[in-house]
Residue frames relative to the residue before (quaternion, step in Angstrom):
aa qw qx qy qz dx dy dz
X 1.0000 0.0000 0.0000 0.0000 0.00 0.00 0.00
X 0.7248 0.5895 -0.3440 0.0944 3.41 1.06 -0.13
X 0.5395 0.3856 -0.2309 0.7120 2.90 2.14 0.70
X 0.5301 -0.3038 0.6776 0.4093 3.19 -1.74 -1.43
X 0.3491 -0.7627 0.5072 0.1979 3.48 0.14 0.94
X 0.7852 0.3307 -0.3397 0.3984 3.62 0.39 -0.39
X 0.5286 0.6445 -0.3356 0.4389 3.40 1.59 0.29
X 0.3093 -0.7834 0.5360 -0.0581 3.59 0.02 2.33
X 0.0679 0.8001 -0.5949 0.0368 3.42 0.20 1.21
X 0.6066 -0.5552 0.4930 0.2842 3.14 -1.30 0.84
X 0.2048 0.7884 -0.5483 0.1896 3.75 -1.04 1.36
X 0.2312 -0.5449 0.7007 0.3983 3.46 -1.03 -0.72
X 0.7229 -0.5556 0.3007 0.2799 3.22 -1.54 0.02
X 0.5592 0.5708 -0.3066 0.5172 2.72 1.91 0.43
X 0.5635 -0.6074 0.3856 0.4060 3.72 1.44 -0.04
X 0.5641 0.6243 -0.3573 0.4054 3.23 1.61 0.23
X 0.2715 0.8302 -0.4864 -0.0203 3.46 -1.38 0.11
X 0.1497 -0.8169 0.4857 0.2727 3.72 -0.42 -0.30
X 0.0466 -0.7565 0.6295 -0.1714 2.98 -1.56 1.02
X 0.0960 -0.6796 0.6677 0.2882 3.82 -1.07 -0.48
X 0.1006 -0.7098 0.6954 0.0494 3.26 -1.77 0.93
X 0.3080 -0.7043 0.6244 0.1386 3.79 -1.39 0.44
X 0.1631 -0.6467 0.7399 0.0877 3.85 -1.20 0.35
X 0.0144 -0.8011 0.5981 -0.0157 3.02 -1.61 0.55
X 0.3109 -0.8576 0.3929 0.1166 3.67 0.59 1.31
X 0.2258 0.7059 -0.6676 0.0710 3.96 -0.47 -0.32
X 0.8609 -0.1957 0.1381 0.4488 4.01 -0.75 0.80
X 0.8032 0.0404 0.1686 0.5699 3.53 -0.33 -1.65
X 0.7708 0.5000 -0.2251 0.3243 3.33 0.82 -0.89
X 0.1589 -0.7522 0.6395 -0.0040 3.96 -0.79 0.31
X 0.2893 0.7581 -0.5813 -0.0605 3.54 -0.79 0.95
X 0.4506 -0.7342 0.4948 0.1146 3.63 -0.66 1.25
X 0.1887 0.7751 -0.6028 -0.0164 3.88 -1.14 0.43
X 0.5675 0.6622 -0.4787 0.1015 3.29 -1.16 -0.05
X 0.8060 -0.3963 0.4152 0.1445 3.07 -2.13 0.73
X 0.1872 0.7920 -0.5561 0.1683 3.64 -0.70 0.60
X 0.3541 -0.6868 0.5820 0.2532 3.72 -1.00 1.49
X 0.4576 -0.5227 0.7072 0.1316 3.12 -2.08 1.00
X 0.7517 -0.4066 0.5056 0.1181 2.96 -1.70 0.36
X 0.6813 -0.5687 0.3593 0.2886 4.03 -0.77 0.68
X 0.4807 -0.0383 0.2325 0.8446 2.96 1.37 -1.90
X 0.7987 -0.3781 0.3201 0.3415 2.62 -2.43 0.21
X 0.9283 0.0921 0.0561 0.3558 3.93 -0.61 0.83
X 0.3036 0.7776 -0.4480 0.3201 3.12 1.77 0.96
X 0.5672 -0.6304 0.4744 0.2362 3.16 -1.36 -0.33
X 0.7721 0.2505 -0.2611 0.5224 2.84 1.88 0.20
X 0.6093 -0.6781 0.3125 0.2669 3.97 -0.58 0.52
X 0.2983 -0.7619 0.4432 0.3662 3.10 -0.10 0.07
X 0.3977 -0.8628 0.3033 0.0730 2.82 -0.74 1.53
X 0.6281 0.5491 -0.2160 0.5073 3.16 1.64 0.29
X 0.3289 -0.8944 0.2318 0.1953 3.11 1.63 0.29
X 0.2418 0.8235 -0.3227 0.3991 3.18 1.81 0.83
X 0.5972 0.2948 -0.1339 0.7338 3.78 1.91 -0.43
X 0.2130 0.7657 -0.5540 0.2478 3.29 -0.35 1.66
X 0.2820 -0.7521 0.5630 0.1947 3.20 -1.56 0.09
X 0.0459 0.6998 -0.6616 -0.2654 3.72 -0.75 0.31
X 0.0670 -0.6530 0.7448 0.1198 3.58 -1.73 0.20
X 0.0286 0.7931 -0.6054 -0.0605 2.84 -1.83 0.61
X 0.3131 -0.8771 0.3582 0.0657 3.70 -1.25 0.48
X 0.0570 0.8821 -0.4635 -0.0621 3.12 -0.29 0.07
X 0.2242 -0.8126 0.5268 -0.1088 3.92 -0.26 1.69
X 0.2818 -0.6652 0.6888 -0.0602 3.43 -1.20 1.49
X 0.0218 -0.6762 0.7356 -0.0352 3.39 -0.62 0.85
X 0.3748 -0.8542 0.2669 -0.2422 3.58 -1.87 1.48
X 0.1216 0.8522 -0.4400 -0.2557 3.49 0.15 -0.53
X 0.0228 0.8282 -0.5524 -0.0922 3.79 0.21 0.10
X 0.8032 0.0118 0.0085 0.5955 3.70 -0.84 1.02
X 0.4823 -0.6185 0.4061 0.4690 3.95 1.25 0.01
X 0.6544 0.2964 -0.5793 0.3853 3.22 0.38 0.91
X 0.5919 -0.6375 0.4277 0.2457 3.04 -1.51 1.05
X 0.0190 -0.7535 0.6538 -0.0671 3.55 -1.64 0.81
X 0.0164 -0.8173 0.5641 0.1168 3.55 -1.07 -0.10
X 0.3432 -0.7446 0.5580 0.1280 3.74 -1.00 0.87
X 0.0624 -0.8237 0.5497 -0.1245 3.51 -0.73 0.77
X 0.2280 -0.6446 0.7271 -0.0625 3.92 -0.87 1.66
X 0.1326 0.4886 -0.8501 0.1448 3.80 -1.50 1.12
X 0.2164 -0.5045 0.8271 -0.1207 2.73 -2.08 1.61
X 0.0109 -0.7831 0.6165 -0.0810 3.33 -1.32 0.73
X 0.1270 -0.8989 0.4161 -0.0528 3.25 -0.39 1.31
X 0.0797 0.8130 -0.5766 -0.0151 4.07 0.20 0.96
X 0.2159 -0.7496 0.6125 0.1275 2.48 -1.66 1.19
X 0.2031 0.8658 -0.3883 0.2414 4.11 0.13 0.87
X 0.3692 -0.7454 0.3929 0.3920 3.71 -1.06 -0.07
X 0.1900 -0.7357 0.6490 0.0384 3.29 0.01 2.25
X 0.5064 -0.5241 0.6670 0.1548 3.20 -2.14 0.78
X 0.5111 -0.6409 0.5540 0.1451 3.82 -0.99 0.86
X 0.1389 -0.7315 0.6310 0.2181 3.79 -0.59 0.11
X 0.6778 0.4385 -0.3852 0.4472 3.51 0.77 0.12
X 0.7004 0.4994 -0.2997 0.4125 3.18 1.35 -0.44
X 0.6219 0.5830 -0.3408 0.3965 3.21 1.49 -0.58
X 0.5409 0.6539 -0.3077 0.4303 3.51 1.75 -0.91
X 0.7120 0.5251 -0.2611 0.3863 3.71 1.27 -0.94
X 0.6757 0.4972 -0.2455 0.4857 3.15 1.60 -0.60
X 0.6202 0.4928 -0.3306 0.5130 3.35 1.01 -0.54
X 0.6067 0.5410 -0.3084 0.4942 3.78 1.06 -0.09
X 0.8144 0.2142 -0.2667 0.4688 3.33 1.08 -0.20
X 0.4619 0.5606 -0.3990 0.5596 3.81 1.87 0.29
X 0.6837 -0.5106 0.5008 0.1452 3.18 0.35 -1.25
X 0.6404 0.6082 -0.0654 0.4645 2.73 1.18 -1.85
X 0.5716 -0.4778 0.5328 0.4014 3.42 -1.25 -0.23
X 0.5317 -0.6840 0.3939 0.3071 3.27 -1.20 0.47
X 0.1737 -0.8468 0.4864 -0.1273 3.90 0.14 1.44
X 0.2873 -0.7509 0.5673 0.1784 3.76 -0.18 1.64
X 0.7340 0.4464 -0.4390 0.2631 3.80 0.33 -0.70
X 0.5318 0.6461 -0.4143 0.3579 3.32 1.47 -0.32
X 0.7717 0.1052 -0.1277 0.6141 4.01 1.05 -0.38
X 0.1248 0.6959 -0.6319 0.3175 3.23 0.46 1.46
X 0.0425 -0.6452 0.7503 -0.1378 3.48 -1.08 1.56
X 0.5253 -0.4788 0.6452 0.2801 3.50 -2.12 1.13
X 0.3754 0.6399 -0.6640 0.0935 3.38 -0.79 1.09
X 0.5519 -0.5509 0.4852 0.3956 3.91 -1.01 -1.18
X 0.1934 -0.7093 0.6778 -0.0095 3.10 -1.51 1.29
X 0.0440 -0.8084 0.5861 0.0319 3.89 -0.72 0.73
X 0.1113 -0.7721 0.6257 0.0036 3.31 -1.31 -0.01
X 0.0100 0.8125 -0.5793 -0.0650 3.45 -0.63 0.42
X 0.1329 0.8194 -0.5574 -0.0144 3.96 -0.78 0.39
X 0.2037 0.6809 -0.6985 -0.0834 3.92 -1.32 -0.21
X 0.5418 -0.4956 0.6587 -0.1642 1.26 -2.70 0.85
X 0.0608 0.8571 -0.4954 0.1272 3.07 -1.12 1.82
X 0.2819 -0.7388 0.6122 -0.0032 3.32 -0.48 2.21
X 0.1608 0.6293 -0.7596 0.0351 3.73 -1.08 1.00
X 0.2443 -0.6724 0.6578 0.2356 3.92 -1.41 0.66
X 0.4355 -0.7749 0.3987 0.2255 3.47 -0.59 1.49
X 0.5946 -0.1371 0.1726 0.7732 3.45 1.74 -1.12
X 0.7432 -0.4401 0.2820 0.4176 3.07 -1.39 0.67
X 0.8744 0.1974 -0.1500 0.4171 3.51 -1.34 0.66
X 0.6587 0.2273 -0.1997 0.6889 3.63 1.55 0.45
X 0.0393 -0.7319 0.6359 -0.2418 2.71 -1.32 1.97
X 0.4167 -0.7343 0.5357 -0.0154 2.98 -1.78 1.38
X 0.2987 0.8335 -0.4648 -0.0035 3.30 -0.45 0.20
X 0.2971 -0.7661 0.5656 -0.0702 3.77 -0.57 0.99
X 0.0764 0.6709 -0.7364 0.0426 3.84 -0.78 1.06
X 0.0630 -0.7176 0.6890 0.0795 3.13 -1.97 0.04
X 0.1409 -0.8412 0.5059 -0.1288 3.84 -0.62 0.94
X 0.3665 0.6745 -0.6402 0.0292 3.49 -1.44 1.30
X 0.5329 -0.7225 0.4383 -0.0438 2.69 -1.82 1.04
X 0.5024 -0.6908 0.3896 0.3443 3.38 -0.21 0.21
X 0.0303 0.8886 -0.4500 0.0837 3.70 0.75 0.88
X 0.5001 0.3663 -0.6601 0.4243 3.44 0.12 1.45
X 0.7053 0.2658 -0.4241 0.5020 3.74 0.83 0.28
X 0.5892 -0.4415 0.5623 0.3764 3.19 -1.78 0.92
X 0.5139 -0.6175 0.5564 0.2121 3.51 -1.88 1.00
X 0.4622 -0.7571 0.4037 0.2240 3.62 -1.09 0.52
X 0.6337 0.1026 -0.1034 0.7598 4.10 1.19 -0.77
X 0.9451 0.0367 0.0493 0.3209 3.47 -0.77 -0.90
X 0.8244 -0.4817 -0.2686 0.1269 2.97 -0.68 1.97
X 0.7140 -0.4291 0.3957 0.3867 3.26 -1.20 -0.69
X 0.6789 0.4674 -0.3926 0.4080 3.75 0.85 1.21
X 0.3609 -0.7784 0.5077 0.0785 3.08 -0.95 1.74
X 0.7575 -0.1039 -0.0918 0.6379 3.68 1.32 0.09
X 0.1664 -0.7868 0.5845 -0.1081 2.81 -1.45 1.43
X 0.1226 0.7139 -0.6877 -0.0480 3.92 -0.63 0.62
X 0.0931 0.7878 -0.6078 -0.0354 3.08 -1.48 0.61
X 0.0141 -0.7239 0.6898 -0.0022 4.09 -0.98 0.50
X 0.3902 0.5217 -0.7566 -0.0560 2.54 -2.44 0.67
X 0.7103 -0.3777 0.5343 0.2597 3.36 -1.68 -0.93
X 0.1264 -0.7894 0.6002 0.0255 3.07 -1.38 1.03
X 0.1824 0.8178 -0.5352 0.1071 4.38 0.39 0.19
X 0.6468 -0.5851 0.4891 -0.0107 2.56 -1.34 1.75
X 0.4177 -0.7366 0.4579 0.2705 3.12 -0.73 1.52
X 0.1137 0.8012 -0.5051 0.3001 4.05 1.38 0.33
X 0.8961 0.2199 -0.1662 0.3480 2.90 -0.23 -1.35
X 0.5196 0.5382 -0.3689 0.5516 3.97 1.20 0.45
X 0.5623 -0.4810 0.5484 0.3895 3.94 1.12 -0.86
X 0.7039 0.3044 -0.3518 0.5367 3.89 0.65 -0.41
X 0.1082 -0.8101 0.5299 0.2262 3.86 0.01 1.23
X 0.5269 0.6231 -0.3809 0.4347 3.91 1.32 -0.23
X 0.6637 0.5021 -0.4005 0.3835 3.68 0.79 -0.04
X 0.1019 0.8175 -0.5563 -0.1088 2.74 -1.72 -0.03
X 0.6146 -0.5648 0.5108 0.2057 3.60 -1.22 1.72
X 0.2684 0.6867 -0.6744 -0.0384 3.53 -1.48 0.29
X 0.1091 0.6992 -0.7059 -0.0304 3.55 -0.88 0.42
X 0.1765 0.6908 -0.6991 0.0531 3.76 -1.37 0.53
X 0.3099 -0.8149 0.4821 0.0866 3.53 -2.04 0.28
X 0.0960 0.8945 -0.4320 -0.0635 3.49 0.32 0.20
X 0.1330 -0.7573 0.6254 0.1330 3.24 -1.22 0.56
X 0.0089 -0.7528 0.6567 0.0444 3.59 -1.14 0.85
X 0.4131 -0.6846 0.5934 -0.0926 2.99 -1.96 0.73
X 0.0234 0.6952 -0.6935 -0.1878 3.73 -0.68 0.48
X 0.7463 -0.3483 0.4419 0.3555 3.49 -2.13 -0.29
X 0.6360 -0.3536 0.5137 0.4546 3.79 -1.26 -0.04
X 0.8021 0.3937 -0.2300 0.3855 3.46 0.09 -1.53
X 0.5745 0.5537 -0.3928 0.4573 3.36 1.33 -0.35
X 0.7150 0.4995 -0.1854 0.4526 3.61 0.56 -1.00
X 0.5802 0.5642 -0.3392 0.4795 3.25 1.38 -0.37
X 0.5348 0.6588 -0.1732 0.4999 3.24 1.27 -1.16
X 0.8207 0.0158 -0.1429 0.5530 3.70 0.39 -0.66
X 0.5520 0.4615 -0.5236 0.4563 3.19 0.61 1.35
X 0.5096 0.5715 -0.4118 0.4940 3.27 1.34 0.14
X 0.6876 -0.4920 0.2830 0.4528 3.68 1.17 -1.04
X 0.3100 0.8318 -0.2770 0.3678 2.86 2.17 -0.05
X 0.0517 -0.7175 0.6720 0.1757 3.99 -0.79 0.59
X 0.4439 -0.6682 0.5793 0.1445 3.19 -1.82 0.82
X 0.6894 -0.3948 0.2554 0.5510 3.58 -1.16 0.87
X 0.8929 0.2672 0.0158 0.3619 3.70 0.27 -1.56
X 0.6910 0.5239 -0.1220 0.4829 3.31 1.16 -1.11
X 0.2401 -0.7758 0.5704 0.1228 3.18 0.87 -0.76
X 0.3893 0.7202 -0.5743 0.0018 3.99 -1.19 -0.19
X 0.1261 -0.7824 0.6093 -0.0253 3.32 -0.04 -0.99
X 0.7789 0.0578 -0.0803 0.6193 3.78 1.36 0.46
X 0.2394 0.7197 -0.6072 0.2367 3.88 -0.41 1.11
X 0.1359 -0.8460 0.5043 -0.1071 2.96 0.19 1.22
X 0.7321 0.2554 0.0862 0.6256 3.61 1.56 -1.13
X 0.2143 0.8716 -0.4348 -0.0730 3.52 0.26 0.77
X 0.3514 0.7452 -0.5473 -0.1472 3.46 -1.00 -0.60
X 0.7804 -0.4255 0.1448 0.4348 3.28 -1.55 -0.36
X 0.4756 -0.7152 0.4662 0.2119 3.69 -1.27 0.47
X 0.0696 0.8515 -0.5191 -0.0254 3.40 -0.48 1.28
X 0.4041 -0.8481 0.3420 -0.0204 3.03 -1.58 1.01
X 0.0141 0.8897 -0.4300 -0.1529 3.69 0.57 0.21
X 0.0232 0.7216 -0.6918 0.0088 4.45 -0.50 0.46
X 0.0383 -0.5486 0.8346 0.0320 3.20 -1.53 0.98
X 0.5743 0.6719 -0.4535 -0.1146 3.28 -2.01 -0.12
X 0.6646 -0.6337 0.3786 0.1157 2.75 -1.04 1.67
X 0.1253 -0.7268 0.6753 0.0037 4.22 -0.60 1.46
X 0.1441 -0.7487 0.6470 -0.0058 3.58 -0.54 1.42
X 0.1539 -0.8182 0.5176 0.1974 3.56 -0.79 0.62
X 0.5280 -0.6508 0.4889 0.2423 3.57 -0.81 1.80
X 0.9012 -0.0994 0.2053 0.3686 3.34 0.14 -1.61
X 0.4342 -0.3298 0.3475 0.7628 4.05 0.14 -0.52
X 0.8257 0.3927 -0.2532 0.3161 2.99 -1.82 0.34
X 0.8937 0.2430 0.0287 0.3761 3.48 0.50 -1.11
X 0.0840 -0.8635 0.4973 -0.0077 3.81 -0.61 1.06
X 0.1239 -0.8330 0.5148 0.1605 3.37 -0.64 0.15
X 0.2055 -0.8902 0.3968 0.0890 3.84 0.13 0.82
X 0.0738 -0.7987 0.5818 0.1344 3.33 0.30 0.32
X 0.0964 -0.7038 0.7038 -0.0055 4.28 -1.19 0.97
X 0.0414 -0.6607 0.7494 0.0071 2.67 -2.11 0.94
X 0.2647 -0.8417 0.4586 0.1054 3.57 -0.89 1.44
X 0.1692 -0.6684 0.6810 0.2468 4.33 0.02 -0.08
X 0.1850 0.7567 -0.6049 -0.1654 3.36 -0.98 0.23
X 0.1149 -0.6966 0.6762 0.2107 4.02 -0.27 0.91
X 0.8992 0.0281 -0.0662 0.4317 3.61 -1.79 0.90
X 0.0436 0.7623 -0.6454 0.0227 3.92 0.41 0.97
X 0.7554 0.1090 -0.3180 0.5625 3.70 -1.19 1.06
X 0.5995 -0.5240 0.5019 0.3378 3.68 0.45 0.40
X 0.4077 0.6755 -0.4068 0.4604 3.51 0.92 0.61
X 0.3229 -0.8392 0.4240 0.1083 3.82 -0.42 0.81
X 0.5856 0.5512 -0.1493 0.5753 2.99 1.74 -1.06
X 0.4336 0.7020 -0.2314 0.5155 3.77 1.30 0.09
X 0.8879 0.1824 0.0008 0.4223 3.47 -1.05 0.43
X 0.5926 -0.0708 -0.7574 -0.2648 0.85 -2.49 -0.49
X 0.2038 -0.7775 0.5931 0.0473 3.13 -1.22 0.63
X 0.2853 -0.7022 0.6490 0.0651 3.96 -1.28 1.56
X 0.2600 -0.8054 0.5275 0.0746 3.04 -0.86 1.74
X 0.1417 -0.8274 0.4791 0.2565 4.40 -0.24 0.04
X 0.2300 0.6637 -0.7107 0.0389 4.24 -0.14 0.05
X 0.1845 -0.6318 0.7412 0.1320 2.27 -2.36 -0.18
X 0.0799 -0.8067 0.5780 0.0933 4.01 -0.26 0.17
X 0.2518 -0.7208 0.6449 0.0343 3.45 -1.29 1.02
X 0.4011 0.7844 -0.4721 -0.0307 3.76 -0.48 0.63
X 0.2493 -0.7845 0.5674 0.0193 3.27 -0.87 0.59
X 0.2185 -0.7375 0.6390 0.0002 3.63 -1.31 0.91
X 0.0088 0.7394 -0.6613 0.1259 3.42 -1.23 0.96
């Protein structure tokens, strides 16, 4: 949930990077651009310091009123420019080596895109909706962030208002993601994915998720959030799972 899953943002493996972006306001409208270094390889720890493996993204954001409550609709495109690894090509080589099937071995400077939105609507005060959707270009392997070539997810967000605790807040949401054929072929052949890893999918399909949890506020300043994850078929694997995820997060502001 902590994106659009099919949105490959430009990072290190630390969520870092540098870049410059611009905004550009006119009434309802918002339109966003800018330029951001990629990673060495796919999910290093270091950037590439020559800024020759980049991304550009852009946006463009509708703000609303529906039924008088406010909402806004949002389009992101993302555009890398880097040396992505084919899944069809790796599959051809690994048929005639042997080997598992291995993106860095036919990694070529080409482009990977993606396009996804996002939709915030407040249903009534202190209860919110919000709904993304996401694809990716899924015959190349992804560069920072992750291993889904389509992604839809929804839920809800309500204010702890309407109980008396105005510092809380309710969340529940679902998402379901998806790779390509050629992807799944790929790590059933022996292939590992940026994140997921496998090396055996014999049975695929799509991976759904369910997360509730509930941010209680201790004191000014401070929240504690307890989370629960459902996962049916994690890595898109069928033979898997289901699997019950437990966190908690502590955060505070000052």
């Amino acid at each position: 949930m902590v994106d659009t899953g099919t949105y490959d943002y430009a990072a290190d493996s630390w969520d870092y990077t540098y870049g410059v972006a611009a905004e550009w306001y006119t009434g309802p409208w918002t339109l966003r651009g800018g330029i951001f270094d990629l990673s060495v390889v796919p999910d290093s720890p270091e950037l590439d310091p020559r800024f020759s493996q980049f991304q550009l993204d852009g946006e463009i954001e509708r703000r609303y009123q529906l039924w008088q409550q406010p909402g806004k609709i949002a389009v992101t495109g993302f555009l890398s420019r880097a040396r992505f690894g084919s899944y069809a090509d790796a599959i051809r080589l690994s048929q005639q080596t042997g080997e598992p099937p291995d993106l860095e071995a036919v990694a070529n400077y080409t482009t990977r895109e993606g396009v996804s939105l996002n939709l915030e609507q407040q249903i009534v005060p202190n209860v919110g909706f919000f709904l993304r959707a996401g694809i990716a270009n899924g015959d190349l392997g992804p560069w920072d962030f992750t291993d889904i070539d389509r992604t839809v997810a929804a839920g809800f967000s309500i204010s702890g208002k309407q109980w008396g605790r105005p510092g809380d807040t309710w969340g529940i949401a679902g998402v379901v993601n998806g790779i390509t054929k050629i992807h799944q072929e790929f790590l059933n052949d022996g292939g590992l994915g940026l994140i997921i890893g496998d090396g055996k999918l014999p049975h695929p399909g799509p991976e759904g998720i369910f997360e509730t949890y509930y941010s209680y506020e201790l004191a000014k300043n401070w929240w504690l959030g307890p989370d629960y994850q459902f996962v049916v078929d994690p890595g898109y694997n069928r033979d898997r799972g289901p699997v019950s995820v437990l966190g908690a997060r502590l955060h505070t502001e000052f």
